[in-house]
C-alpha positions in Angstrom: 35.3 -28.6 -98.5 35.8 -31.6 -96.3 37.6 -29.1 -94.0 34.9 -27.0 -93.6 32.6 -29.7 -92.5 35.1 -31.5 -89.6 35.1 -27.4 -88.1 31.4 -26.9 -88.2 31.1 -30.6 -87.1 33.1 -29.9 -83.9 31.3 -26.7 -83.8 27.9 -28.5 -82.7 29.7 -31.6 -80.6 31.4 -28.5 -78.6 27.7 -26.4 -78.8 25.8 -29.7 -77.1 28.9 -30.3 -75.1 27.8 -26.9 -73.4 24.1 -27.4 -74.0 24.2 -30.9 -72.3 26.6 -29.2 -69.2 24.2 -26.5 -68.8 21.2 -28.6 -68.7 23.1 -30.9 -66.2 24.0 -27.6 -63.9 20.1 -26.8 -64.4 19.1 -30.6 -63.3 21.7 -30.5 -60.2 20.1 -27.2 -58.7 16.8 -28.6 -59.2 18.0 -31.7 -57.7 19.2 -29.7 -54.4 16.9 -27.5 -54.4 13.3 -29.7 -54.8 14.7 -33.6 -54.0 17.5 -32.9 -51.5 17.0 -29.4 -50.1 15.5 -30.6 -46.7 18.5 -32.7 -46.3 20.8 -30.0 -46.9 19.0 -27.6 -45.1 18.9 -29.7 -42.5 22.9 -30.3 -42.4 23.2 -26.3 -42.6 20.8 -26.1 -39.6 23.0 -28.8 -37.5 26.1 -27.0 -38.0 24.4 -23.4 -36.6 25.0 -23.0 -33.1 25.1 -19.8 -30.9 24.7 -19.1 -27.4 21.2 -17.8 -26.0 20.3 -16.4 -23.2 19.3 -18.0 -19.6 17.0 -16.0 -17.5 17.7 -15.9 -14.0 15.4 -16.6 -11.1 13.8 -13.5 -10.4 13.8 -12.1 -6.9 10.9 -12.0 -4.5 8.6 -9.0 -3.1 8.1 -9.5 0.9 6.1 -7.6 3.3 7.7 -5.9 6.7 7.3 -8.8 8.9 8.7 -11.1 5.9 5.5 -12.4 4.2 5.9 -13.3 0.7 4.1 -10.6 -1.9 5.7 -12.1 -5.0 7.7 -14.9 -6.5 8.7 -16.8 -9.2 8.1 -20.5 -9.5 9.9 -22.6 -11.3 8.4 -24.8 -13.9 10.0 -27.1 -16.3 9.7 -28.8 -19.5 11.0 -32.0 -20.8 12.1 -33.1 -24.3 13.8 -36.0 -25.6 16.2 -35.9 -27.9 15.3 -39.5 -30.0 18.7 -38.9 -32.0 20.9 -38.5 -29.1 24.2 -39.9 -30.1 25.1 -42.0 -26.9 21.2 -44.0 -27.4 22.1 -47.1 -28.6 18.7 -48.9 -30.2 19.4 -52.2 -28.2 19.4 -50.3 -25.1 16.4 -48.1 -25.9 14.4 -50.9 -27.5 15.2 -52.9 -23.8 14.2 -50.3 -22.2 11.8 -48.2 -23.2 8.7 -49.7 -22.0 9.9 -49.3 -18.4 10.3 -45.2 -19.4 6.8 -45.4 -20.7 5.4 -47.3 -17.3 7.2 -44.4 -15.0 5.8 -41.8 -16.9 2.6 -43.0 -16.8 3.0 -43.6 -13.1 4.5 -39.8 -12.6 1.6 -38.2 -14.8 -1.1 -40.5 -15.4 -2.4 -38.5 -17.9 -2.3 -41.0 -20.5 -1.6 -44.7 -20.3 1.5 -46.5 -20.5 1.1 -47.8 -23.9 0.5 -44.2 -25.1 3.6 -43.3 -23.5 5.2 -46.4 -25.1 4.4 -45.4 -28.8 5.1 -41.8 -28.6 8.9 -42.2 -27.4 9.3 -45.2 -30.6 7.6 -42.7 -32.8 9.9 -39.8 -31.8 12.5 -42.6 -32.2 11.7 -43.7 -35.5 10.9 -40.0 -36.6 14.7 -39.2 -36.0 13.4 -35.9 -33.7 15.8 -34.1 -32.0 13.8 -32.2 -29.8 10.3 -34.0 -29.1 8.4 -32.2 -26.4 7.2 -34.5 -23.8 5.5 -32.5 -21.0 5.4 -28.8 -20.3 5.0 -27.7 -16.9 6.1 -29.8 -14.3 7.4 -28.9 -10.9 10.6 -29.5 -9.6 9.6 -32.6 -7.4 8.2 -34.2 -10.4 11.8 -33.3 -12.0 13.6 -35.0 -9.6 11.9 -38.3 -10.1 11.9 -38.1 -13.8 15.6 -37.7 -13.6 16.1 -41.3 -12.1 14.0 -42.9 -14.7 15.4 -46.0 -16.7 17.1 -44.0 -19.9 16.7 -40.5 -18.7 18.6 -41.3 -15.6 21.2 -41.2 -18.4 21.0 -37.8 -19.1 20.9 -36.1 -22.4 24.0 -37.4 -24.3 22.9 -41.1 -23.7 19.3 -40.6 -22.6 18.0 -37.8 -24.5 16.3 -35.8 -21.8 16.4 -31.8 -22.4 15.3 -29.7 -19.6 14.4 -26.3 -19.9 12.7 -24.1 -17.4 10.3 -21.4 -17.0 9.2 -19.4 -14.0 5.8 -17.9 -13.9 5.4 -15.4 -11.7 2.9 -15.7 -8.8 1.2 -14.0 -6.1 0.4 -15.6 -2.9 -1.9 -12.9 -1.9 -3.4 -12.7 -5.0 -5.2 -9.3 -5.9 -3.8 -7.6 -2.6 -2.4 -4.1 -2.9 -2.4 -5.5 -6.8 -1.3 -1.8 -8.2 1.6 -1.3 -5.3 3.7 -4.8 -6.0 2.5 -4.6 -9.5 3.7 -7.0 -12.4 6.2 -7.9 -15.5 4.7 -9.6 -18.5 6.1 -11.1 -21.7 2.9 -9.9 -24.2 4.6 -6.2 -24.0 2.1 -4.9 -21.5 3.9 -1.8 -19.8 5.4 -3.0 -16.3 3.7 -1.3 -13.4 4.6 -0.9 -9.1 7.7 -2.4 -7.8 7.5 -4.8 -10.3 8.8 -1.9 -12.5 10.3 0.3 -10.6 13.0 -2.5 -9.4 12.9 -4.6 -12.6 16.9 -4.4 -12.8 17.3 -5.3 -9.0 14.8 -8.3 -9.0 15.5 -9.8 -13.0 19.4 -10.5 -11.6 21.7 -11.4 -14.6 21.1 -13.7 -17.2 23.4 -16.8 -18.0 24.2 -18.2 -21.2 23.9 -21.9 -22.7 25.4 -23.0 -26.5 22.5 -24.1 -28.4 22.3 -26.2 -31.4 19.9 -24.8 -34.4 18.1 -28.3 -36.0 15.4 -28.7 -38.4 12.2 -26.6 -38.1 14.3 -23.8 -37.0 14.4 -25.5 -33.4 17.1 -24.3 -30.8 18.4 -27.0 -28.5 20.6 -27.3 -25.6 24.5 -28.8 -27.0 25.3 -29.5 -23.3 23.4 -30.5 -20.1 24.7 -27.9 -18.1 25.0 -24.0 -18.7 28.1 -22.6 -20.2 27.5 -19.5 -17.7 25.3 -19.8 -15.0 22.3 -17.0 -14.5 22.3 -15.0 -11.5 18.7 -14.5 -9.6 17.4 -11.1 -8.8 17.9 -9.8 -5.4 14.6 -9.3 -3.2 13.0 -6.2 -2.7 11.6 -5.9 1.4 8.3 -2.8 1.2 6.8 -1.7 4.6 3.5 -3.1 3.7 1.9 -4.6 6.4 -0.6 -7.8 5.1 -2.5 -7.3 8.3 -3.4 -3.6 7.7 -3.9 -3.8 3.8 -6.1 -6.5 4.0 -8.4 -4.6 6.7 -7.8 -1.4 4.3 -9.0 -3.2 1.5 -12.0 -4.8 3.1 -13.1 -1.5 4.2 -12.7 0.2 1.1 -14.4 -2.7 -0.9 -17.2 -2.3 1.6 -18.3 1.3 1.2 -17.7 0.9 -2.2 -20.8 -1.5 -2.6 -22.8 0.2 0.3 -22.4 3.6 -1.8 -22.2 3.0 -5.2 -19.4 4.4 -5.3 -17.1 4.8 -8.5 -13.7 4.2 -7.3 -11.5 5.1 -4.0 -8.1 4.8 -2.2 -7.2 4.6 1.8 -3.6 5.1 2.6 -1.6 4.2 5.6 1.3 5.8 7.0 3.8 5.0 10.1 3.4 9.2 11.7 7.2 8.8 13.0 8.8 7.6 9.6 6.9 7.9 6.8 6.8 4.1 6.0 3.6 3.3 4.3 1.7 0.6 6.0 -1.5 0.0 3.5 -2.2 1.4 0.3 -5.5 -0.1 -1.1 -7.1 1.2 -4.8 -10.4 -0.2 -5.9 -12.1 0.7 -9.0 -15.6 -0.5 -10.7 -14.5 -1.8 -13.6 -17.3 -2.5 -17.2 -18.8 -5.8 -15.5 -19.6 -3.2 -12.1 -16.6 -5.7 -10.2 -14.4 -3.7 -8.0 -10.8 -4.4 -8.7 -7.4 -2.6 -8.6 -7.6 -1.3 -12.0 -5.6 1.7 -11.1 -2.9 3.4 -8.1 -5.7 6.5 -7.8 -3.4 7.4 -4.1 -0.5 8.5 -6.0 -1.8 9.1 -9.8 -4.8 10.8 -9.0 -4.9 14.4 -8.4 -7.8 16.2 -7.9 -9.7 18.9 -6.2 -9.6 18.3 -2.8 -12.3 20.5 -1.2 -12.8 20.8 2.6 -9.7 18.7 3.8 -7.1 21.1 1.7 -8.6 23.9 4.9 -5.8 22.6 6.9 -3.1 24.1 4.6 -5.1 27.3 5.0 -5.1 27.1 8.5 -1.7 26.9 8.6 -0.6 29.8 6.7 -3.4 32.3 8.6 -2.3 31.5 11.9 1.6 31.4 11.1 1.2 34.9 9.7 -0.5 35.6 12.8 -3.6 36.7 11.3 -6.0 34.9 13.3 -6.5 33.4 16.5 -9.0 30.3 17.1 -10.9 32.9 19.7 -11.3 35.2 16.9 -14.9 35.0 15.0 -16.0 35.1 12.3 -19.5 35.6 10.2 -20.3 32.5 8.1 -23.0 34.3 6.5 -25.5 30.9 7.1 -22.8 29.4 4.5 -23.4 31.5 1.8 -22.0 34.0 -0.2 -20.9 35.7 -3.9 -17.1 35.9 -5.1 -17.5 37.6 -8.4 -20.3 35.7 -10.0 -19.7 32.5 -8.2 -21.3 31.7 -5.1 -19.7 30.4 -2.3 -21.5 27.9 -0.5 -20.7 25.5 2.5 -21.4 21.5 2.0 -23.6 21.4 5.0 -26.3 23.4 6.6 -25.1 24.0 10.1 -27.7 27.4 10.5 -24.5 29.4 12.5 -23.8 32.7 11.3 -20.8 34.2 14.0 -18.7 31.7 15.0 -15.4 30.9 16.6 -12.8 30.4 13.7 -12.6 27.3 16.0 -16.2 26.4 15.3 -16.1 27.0 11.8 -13.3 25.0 11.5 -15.1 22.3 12.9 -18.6 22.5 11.1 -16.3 22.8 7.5 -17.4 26.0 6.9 -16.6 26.9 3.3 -17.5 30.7 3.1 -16.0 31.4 6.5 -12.5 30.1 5.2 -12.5 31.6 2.5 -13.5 34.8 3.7 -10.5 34.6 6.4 -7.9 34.1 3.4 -9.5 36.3 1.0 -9.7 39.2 3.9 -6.0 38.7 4.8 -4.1 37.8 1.6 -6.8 39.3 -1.3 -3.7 42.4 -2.0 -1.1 40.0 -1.4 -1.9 36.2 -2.9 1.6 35.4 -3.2 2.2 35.1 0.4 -0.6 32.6 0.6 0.9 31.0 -2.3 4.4 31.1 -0.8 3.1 29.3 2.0 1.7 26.6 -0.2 5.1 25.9 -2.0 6.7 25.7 1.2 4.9 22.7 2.2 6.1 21.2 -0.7 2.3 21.2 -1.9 3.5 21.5 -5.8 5.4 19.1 -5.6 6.0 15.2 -6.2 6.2 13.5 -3.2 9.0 11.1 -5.1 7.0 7.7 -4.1 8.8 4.3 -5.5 6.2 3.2 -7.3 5.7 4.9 -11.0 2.7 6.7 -12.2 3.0 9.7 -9.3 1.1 12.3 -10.7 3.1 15.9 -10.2 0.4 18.1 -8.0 -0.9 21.8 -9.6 -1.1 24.9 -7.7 -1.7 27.7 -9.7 0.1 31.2 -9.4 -0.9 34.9 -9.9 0.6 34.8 -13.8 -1.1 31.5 -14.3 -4.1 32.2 -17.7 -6.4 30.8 -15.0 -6.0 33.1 -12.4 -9.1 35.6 -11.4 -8.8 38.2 -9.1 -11.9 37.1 -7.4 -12.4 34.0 -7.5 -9.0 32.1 -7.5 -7.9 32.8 -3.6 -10.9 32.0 -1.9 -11.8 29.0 -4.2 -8.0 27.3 -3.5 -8.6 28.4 0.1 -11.5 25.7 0.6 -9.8 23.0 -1.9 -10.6 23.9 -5.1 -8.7 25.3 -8.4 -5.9 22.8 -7.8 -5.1 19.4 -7.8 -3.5 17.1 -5.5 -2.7 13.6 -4.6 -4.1 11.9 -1.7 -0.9 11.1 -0.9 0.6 14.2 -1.1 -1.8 15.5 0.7 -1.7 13.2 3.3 1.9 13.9 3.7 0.5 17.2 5.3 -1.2 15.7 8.0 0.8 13.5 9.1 3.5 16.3 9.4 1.5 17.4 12.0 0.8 14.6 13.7 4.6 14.4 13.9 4.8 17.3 16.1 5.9 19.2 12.3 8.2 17.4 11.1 7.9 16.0 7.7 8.7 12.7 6.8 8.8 11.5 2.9 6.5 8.7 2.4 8.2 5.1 1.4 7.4 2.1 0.6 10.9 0.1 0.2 12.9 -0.6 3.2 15.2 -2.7 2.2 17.1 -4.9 -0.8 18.3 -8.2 0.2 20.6 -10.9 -1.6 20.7 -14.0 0.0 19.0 -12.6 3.5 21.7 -10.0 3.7 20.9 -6.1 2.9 23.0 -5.0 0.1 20.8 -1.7 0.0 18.8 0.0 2.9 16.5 2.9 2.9 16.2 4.9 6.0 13.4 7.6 6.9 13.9 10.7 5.1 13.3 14.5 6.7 12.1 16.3 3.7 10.8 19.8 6.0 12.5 20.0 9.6 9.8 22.5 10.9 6.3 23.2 8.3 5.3 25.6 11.0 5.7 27.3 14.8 4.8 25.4 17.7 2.3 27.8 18.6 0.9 27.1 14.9 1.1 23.5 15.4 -0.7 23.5 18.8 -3.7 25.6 17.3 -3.3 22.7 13.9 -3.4 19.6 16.3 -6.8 21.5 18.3 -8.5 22.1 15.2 -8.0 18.7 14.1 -9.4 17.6 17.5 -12.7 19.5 17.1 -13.5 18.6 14.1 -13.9 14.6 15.5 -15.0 16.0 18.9 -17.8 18.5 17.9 -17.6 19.2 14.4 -18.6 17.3 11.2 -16.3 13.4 12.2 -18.0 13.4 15.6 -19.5 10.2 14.5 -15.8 8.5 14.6 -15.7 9.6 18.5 -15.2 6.7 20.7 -14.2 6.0 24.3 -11.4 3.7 23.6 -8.6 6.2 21.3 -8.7 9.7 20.1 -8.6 10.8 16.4 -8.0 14.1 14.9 -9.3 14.8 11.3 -11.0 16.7 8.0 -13.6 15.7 6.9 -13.7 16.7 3.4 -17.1 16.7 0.5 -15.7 18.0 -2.5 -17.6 18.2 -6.1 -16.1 17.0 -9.0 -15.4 18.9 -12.2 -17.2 18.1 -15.6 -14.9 17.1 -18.6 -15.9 20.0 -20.0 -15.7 22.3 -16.5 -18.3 23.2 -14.1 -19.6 21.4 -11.7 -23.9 20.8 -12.8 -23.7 16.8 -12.4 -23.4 16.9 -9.0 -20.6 13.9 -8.4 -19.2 14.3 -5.3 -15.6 13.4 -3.8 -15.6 11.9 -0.1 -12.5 12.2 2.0 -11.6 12.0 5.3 -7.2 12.3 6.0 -6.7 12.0 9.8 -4.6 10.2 12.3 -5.1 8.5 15.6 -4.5 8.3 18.6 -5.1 12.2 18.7 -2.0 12.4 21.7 1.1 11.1 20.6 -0.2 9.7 17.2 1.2 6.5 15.5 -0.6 5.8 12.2 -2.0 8.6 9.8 -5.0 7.4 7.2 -6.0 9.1 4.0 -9.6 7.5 2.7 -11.1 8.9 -0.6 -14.3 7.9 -2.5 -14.7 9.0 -5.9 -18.3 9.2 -7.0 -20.9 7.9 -4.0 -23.9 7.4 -5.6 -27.0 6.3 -3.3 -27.3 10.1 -2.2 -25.2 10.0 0.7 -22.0 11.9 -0.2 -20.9 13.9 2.6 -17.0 12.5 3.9 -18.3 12.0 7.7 -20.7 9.6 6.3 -18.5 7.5 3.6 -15.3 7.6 4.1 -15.6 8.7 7.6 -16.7 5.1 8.4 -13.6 3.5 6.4 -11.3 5.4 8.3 -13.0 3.7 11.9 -13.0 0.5 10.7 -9.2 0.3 10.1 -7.9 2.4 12.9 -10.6 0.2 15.1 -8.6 -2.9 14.0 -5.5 -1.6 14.3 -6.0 -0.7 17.8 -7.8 -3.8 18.9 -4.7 -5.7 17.4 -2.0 -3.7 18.5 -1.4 -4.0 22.4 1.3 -1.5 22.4 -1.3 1.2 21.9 -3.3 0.1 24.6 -2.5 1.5 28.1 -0.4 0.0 30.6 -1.9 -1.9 34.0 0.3 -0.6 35.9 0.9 -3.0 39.3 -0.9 -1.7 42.5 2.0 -1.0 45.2 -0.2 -0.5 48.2 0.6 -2.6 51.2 -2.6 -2.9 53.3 -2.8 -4.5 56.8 -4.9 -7.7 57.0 -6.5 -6.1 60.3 -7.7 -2.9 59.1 -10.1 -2.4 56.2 -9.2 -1.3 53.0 -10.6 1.8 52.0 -10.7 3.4 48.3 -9.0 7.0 47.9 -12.3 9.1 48.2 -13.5 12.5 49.3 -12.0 13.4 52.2 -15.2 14.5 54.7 -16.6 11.3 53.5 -13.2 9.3 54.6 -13.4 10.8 58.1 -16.8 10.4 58.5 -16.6 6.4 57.6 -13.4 6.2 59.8 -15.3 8.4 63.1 -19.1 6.2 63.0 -17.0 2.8 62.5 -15.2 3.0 64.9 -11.6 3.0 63.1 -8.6 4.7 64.6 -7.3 7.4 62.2 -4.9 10.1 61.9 -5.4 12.8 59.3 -2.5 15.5 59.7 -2.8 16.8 56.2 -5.5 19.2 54.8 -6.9 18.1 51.1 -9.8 17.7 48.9 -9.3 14.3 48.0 -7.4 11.8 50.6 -5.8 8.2 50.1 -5.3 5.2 53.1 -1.8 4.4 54.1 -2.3 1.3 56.4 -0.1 1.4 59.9 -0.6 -1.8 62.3 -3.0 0.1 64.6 -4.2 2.8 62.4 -5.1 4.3 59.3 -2.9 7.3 58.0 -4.8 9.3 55.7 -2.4 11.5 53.4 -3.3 14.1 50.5 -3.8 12.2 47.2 -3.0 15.8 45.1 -6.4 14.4 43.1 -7.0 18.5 42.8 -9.2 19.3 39.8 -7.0 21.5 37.2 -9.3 22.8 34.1 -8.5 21.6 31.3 -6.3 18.1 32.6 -7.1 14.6 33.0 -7.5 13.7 37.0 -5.4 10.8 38.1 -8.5 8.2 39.9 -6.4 5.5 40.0 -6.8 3.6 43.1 -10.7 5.7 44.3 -14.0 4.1 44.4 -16.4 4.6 41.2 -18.6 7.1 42.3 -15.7 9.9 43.4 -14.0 9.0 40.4 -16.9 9.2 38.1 -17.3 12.7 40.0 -14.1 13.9 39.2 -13.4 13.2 35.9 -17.4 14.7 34.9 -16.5 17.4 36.5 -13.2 17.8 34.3 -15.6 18.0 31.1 -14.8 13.9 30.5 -17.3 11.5 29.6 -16.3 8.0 31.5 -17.4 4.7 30.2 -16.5 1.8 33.1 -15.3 -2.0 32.7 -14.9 -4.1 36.0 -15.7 -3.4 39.5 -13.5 -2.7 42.7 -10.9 0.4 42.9 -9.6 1.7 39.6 -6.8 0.4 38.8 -5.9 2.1 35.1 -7.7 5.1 33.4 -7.6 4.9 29.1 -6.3 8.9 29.2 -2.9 9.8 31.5 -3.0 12.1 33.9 -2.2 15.3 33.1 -3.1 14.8 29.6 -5.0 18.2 28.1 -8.9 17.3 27.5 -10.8 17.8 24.7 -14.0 19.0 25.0 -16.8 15.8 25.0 -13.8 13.6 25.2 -14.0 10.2 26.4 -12.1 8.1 28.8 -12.0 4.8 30.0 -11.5 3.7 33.2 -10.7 -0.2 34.4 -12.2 -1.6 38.0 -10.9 -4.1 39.4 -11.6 -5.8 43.0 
């Protein structure tokens, strides 16, 4: 018995043994888990390290002359690190007030008492990563860096430096869509911005960072473990000059026409470079910003200016000749059960294809292509895909929207309807740009360039990429085609619907272009119109081709002579009046005269002799000619043939004659003269010899 009870005695002692351990294991994790969990999660924390990322400077957008577009700015911000382990608390107690005074003196955002109690509070907080300032610039760094304990750096002084670069634009909103941006909040990337995200964001460093309490990452060292390398910079062939004008004459018919949204593009004619590309939009509050890149992810229907392309394949074919004529029908008439009708009443019926080139005529285009490819579409169509019309242009900056030209299987296609619609501009769509592309393939005497914007990418000032002008079509057409292109082109500025844009300083060639707009759900009953005018100047030996399109004019002017006609002016006006190189030459006068004999201005030649016989003068006169100029001998005056013979067609030379028989002979070529100066004339605004367009005008430039 006595046995039994010592086992079932030591029984219980060993049962509460185990009752009492578990209850103490129980206590323990309650203990580290609800009294000293911080501390140990804290101690966990300080022994987590890993390295992060460093993002490197990214490069800068520039302009062709080297303007800044885009860059990144550096800003910084300071913490202190009140545990560091090389702060001693006699030196920071010492010193700690002349901290607080610099700060105060660097910032003076708060006083120097502020300062004062924030670093002992940090101090007495134990925080390892107490943020300080956010945002300073790297002057104010520099300064801060020799202040009393941060001079120290941030084993003994606790400073932390980390830095930030915010992007910025000098230029602010212009040619917003082109550069474009990178943000952090996941908005997708758009223009260069994007499209050389690699080549600007360089490659990111590293730096060993220390995980402390609050799940805070700080800096272990003072210096990076690998240093980040910056982006390289990207140089466009934007020119700040012509965008702004571009821009300021977009914004302005904009307002002065209600107009929804539009685009002007500007090209270099020789290599493609684009110059300017502006896109305004009305945005909910009726402000016109750059809410979208409508040159190169817009396509629409056209109308008028797509003619050109029509043009093109009908004389290439050899189908027409600008003599030919052709019945306009007074700009009316049915395909199918659509009518056909032109954009402007001109009251011509038979006209010179010419002519009806000039005055837009919609039903006597599309009667020529109708008439002459109607059993054979495909050829039309051929001619279409040859110019490349299908197809994306392969611009740098994303978005380019791919072009559609519809074919004989297409679902869409009708018999009747489809060819002479797409003759005039309609039943396809198209870029401005890619359609620009066109013209200024003929202003380049045919040879197509591809349209860029990048010229060059740079690392350190030195090109470690370069983009040269690309050749995309050799030849778009004969030189007999391209002569009748670049004459049809003329007219249309000279005494078709752009003769508004005539002036006596440069020549332009364009289309004029009035185009309706299709409904969401097709037709066309709201009557929104699309204004365009794609062009190029000077008309004889072209430099800079222009694409303007308004989306939407809506004060009941719509027609593309009248708004973006005007646009196209404004920009070519400025260009020209800033650009001296386009400007003809004064070229030096190399007539010697003899002090003793008068001087007398080339001139008619009855008139010369009959000046020389009642005054008096001694002459000789041994050659026979219209027109006669002086050569000055000591005794006499030798007048010689000045070859001043009237040719149809060609510009007179009436450099160095009087006004009158100059004004006489260049009126009589079909040229209308406006004067500066007085005296002889000593430079003429059109060469000799150059072909004249009918009502052109020239300039000439007196001088005594």
């Amino acid at each position: 018995m006595g046995i039994k009870r010592d086992i079932y005695w030591r029984i219980a002692i060993a049962f509460m043994a185990v009752v009492v351990f578990a209850l103490a294991i129980l206590w323990k994790i309650f203990q580290i888990q609800n009294v000293e969990g911080n501390y140990w999660r804290a101690m966990a924390d300080s022994l987590t390290t890993k390295y992060l990322a460093i993002d490197a400077d990214r490069g800068n957008i520039y302009s062709s002359d080297n303007r800044l577009l885009a860059t990144s700015l550096p800003s910084f911000e300071i913490r202190f690190d009140a545990r560091a382990e090389g702060l001693e608390n006699d030196y920071f107690n010492s010193t700690v007030g002349k901290l607080a005074d610099s700060l105060f003196l660097l910032f003076n955002d708060r006083t120097s008492n502020d300062y004062r109690f924030e670093l002992t509070n940090a101090r007495k907080n134990k925080e390892r990563f107490h943020l300080l300032k956010r945002e300073i610039s790297y002057t104010q760094l520099q300064k801060l860096k020799n202040f009393p304990i941060f001079r120290d750096g941030q084993y003994k002084g606790g400073l932390i430096v980390t830095q930030n670069n915010k992007r910025a634009y000098p230029f602010k909103v212009l040619a917003n869509r082109t550069i474009g941006y990178v943000r952090d909040n996941g908005t997708k990337p758009v223009g260069l911005e994007a499209k050389f995200n690699k080549e600007l964001n360089g490659i990111q460093g590293k730096r060993l960072m220390q995980k402390i309490s609050g799940g805070i990452w700080m800096p272990v060292n003072d210096d990076n473990e690998f240093d980040p390398e910056n982006g390289k910079d990207i140089i466009t062939t934007l020119d700040v000059s012509i965008q702004d004008v571009a821009e300021n004459a977009l914004l302005k018919t904009l307002l002065k026409n209600n107009a929804n949204h539009g685009c002007v593009i500007v090209m270099d004619v020789k290599t493609g470079a684009i110059k300017a590309i502006a896109n305004l939009g009305r945005d909910k509050d009726s402000v016109y910003k750059e809410l979208y890149n409508y040159a190169i992810g817009e396509a629409h229907e056209p109308g008028s200016t797509f003619k050109l392309a029509s043009m093109l394949s009908l004389l290439e074919d050899d189908y027409i000749k600008l003599t030919d004529t052709i019945d306009t029908e007074h700009g009316r008439k049915v395909y199918g059960q659509q009518i056909m009708k032109d954009a402007e009443d001109h009251g011509e019926s038979r006209v010179t294809i010419e002519k009806c080139f000039a005055i837009s005529s919609n039903v006597g285009v599309s009667k020529l292509v109708y008439q002459n490819y109607n059993k054979n579409p495909d050829k039309y169509l051929k001619h279409l895909r040859d110019l490349q019309l299908d197809q994306l242009v392969g611009i740098e900056i994303p978005g380019e929207r791919v072009p559609y030209i519809k074919n004989t299987r297409d679902k869409l296609w009708n018999k009747s309807v489809s060819l002479p619609w797409m003759a005039v501009g309609y039943e396809l769509n198209i870029t401005p740009l890619r359609l620009l592309t066109l013209y200024n393939a003929v202003a380049n005497n045919g040879v197509m360039m591809k349209p860029f914007i990048v010229q060059s990418i740079q690392e350190y000032g030195e090109p470690t990429k370069e983009f040269s002008p690309i050749i995309i079509n050799q030849k778009i057409c004969s030189d007999a085609t391209l002569a009748s292109l670049q004459e049809l082109l003329n007219d249309v500025v000279i005494e078709g619907t752009a003769h508004n844009l005539m002036n006596p300083y440069y020549s332009i060639a364009g289309k004029t272009g009035t185009a309706q707009i299709t409904n969401i759900g097709g037709g066309y009953v709201n009557h929104i119109y699309q204004s365009s005018f794609y062009g190029y100047f000077p008309a004889v030996n072209p430099i800079y081709s222009i694409a303007v399109v308004i989306n939407n004019p809506s004060n009941g002017i719509y027609y593309g002579s009248a708004v973006a006609g005007p646009v196209f002016k404004e920009i070519a006006d400025n260009i020209f009046s800033t650009n001296l190189e386009m400007h003809p030459t004064m070229e030096k006068d190399t007539t010697t005269y003899n002090a003793t004999l008068p001087i007398v201005k080339n001139g008619y030649s009855s008139d010369l002799k009959y000046l020389f016989s009642n005054l008096g003068i001694p002459f000789i006169n041994d050659e026979e000619g219209t027109w006669l100029q002086q050569i000055a001998n000591e005794k006499l005056v030798e007048l010689t043939s000045s070859n001043k013979t009237v040719i149809a067609g060609v510009v007179p030379d009436v450099k160095g004659m009087g006004l009158r028989d100059a004004i006489y002979l260049l009126e009589s070529s079909g040229l209308h003269v406006k004067v500066e100066g007085i005296g002889m004339v000593k430079n003429q605004s059109l060469p000799a010899g150059t072909k004249i367009s009918k009502g052109q005008f020239i300039t000439i430039t007196l001088n005594t």
